[in-house]
C-alpha positions in Angstrom: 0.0 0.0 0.0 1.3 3.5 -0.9 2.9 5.5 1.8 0.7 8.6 2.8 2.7 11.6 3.3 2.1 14.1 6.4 1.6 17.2 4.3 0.9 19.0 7.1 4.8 19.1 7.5 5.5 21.4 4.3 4.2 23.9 6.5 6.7 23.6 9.9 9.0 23.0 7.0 8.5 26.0 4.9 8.2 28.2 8.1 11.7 27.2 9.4 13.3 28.3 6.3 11.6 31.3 6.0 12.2 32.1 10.1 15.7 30.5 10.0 15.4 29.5 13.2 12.7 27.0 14.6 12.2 29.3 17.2 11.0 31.8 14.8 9.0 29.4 12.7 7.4 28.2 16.3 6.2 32.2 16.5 5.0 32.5 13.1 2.8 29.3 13.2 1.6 29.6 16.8 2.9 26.2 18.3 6.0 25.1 20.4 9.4 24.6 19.4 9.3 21.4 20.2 6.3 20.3 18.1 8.3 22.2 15.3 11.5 20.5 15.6 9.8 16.8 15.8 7.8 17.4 12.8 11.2 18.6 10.8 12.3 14.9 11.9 9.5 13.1 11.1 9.6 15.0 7.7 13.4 13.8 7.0 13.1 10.6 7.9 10.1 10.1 5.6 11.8 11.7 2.8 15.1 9.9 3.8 17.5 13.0 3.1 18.6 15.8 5.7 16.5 19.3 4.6 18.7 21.5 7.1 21.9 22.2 8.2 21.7 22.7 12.1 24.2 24.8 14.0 24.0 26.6 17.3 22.1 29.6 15.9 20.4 29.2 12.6 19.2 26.4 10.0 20.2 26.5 6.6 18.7 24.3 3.8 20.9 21.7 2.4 20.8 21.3 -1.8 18.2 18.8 -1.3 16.3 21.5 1.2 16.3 24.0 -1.5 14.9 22.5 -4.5 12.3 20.8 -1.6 11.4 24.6 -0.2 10.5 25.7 -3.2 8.3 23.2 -4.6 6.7 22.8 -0.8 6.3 26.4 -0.7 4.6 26.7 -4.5 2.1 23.9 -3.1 1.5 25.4 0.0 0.6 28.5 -1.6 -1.8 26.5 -4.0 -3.5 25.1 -1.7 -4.0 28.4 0.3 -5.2 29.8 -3.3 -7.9 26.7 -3.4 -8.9 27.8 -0.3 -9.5 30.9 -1.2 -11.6 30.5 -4.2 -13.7 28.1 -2.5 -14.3 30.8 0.5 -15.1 33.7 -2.4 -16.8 31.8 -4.8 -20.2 32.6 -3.7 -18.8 35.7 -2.0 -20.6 39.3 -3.7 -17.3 40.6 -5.3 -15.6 44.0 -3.4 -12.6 45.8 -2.4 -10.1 48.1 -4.7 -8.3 47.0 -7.8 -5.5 48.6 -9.0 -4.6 48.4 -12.7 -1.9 49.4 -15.3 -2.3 49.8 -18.7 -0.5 51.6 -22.0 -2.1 55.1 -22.4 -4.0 54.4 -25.3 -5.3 50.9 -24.6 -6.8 52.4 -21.0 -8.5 55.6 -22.8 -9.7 53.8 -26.0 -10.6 50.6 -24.6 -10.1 50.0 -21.0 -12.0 52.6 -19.4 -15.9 52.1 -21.2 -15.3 48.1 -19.9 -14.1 49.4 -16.6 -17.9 51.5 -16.4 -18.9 48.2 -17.9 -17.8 45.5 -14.6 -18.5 48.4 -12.3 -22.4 48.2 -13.4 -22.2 45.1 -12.7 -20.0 45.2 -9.9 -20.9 48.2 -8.0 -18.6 47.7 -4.6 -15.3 46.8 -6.6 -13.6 50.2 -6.8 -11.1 50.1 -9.7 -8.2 52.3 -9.8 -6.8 53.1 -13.2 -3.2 54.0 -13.5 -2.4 54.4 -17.6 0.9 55.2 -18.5 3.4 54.3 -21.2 6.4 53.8 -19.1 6.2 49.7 -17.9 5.8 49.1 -13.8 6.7 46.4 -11.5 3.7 45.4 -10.6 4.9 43.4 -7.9 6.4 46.2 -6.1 4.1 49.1 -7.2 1.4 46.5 -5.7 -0.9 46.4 -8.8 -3.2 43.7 -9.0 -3.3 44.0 -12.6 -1.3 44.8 -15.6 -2.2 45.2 -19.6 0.9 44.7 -21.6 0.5 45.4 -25.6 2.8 43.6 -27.9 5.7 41.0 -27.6 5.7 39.9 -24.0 9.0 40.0 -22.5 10.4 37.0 -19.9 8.7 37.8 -16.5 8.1 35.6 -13.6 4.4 37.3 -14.0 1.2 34.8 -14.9 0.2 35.9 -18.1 -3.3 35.6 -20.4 -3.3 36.4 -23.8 -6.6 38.1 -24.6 -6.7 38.8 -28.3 -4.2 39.1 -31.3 -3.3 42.0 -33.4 -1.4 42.8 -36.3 0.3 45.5 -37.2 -0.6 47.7 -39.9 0.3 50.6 -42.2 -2.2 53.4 -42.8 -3.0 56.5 -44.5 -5.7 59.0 -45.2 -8.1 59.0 -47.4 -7.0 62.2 -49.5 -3.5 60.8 -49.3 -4.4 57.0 -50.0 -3.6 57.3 -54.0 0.0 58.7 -53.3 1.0 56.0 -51.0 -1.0 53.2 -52.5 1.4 52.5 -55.5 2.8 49.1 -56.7 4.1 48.0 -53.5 5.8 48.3 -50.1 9.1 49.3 -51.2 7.5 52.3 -52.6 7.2 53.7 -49.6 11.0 53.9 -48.6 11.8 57.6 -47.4 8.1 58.8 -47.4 7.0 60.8 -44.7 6.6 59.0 -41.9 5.0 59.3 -38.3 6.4 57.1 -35.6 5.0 55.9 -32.3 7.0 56.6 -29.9 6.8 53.2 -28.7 8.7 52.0 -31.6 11.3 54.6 -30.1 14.4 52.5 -32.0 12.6 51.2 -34.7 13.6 52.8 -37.8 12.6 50.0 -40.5 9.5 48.2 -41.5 9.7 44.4 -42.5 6.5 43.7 -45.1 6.1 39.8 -46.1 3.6 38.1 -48.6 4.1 34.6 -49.0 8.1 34.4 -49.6 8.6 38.0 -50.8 9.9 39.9 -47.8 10.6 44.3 -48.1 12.8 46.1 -45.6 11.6 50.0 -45.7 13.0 52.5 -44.0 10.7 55.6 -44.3 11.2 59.4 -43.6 9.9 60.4 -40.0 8.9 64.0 -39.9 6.8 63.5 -36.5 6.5 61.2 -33.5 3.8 61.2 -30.5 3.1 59.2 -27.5 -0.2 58.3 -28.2 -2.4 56.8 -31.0 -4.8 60.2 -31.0 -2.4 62.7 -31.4 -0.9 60.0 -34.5 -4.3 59.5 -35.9 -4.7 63.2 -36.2 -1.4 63.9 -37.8 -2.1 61.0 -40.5 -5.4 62.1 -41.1 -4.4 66.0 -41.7 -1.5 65.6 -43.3 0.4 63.5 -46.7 2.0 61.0 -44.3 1.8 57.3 -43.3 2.2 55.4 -40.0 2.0 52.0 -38.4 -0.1 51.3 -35.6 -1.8 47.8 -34.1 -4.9 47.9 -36.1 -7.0 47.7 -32.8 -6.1 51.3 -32.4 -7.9 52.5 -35.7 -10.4 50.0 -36.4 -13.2 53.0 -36.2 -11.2 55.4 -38.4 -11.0 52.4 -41.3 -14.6 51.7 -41.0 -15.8 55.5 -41.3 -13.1 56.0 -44.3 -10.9 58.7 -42.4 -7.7 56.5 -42.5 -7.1 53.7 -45.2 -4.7 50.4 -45.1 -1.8 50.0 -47.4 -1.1 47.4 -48.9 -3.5 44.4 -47.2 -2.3 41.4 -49.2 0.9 42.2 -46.9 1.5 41.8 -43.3 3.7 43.2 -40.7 4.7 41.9 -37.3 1.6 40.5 -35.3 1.4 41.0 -31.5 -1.0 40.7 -28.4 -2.6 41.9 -25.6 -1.9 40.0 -22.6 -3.7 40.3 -18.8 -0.5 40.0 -16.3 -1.0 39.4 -12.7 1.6 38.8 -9.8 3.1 35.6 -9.4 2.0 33.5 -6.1 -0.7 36.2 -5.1 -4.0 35.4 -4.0 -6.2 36.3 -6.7 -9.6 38.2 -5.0 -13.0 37.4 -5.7 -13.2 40.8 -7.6 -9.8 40.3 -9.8 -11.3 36.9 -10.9 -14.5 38.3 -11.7 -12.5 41.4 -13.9 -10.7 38.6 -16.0 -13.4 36.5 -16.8 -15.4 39.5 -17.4 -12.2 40.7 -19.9 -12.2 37.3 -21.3 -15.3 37.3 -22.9 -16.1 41.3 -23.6 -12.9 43.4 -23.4 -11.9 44.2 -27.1 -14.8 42.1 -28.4 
């Protein structure tokens, strides 16, 4: 018959390491030292490898202790997640969240579906914080975090929400100048830049195995998609933007694609959440609300 394991232990375990001492891990779960220190031996000898290092004033994990702390302490914090959702699941949903989002996504996009949730959700209180510049959430303390693009590494949990794809644009009284035989033609035309492609200075267009390298003329730059939309529109200039940001200005005419049958790079909009933190009843209820109606 299979052996059952004490998992109760992780805990005394995970404590100690965290403490350093058993003393302090004795304080921090509320027992004595000596229930402490016989559950760290029952715990070895049923894994059958020392955790800790014991000298006269502190514990330090062994190699084995390490790898053992983190993977008891991921579990541990599982479990207290389960717990958790369990508890909240019927729970109305309250409290703050704190958010983060790119400028333009929060104003464009973000905002109605905030007014959206908080009609249906009318004790969350949602504080928006948009800026173009990224945060650590985990130290800024936000609950939640919009990132546009090519996600970088993080040790963040991240859900992709939708797809987008880059595109190149124009206005309508403009569209027959740009719109000649093919991308190429547009190398050193006047050109407005996002200033979140700050270092990008070329353009890759691809259609099937034909690939063009542009590098147009930039006579303007802004840090947000209205003031580019307005340049593009009033002016003899193109841009690229995620076409997310201008689907109303290519269905009303003001601002026409170049070149369709090409594509640039594609990208997405992820949801990006602390690692490890509990998630509230009210940050659940945002994403699955986000899931299914944000950008919609």
């Amino acid at each position: 018959m299979a052996r059952r394991n004490n998992f109760n232990r992780l805990a005394h375990f995970v404590a100690t390491v965290d403490a350093g001492t058993i003393t302090g891990a004795a304080d921090a779960l509320g027992i004595s030292k000596a229930v402490v220190s016989k559950q760290l031996q029952l715990l070895e000898a049923d894994i059958g490898t020392p955790l800790l290092l014991r000298n006269t004033r502190h514990l330090q994990p062994t190699e084995a202790g390490r790898a053992f702390y983190e993977d008891a302490k991921s579990a541990l914090i599982q479990a207290n997640n389960a717990y958790e959702r369990v508890q909240e699941r019927d729970m109305k949903p309250r409290g703050a969240l704190r958010i983060t989002a790119p400028v333009d996504f929060g104003v464009s996009y973000l905002a109605p579906f905030v007014a959206l949730f908080q009609d249906s959700y009318p004790d969350v209180v949602v504080k928006l914080h948009l800026a173009d510049s990224l945060v650590d959430i985990i130290e800024d303390r936000f609950d939640l975090a919009f990132r546009i693009g090519q996600l970088s590494d993080s040790s963040n949990r991240a859900r992709k929400l939708v797809s987008f794809e880059e595109i190149a644009v124009c206005s309508a009284s403009s569209a027959a100048r740009f719109q000649s035989h093919c991308p190429g033609d547009l190398e050193g035309t006047p050109f407005v830049r996002s200033q979140a492609f700050a270092s990008k200075t070329e353009w890759i267009f691809r259609k099937g195995d034909d690939e063009r390298i542009i590098c147009p003329h930039i006579v303007a730059e802004a840090n947000i998609t209205l003031a580019i939309r307005a340049l593009v529109v009033a002016g003899f200039c193109f841009t690229v933007v995620p076409d997310f940001l201008v689907r109303d200005q290519l269905e009303d005419g003001s601002l026409v694609r170049l070149f369709p049958e090409w594509s640039l790079r594609n990208g997405g909009i992820y949801a990006m959440t602390p690692p490890n933190r509990i998630r509230s009843n009210a940050l659940q209820r945002f994403l699955e609300m986000a899931d299914s109606e944000l950008l919609r």
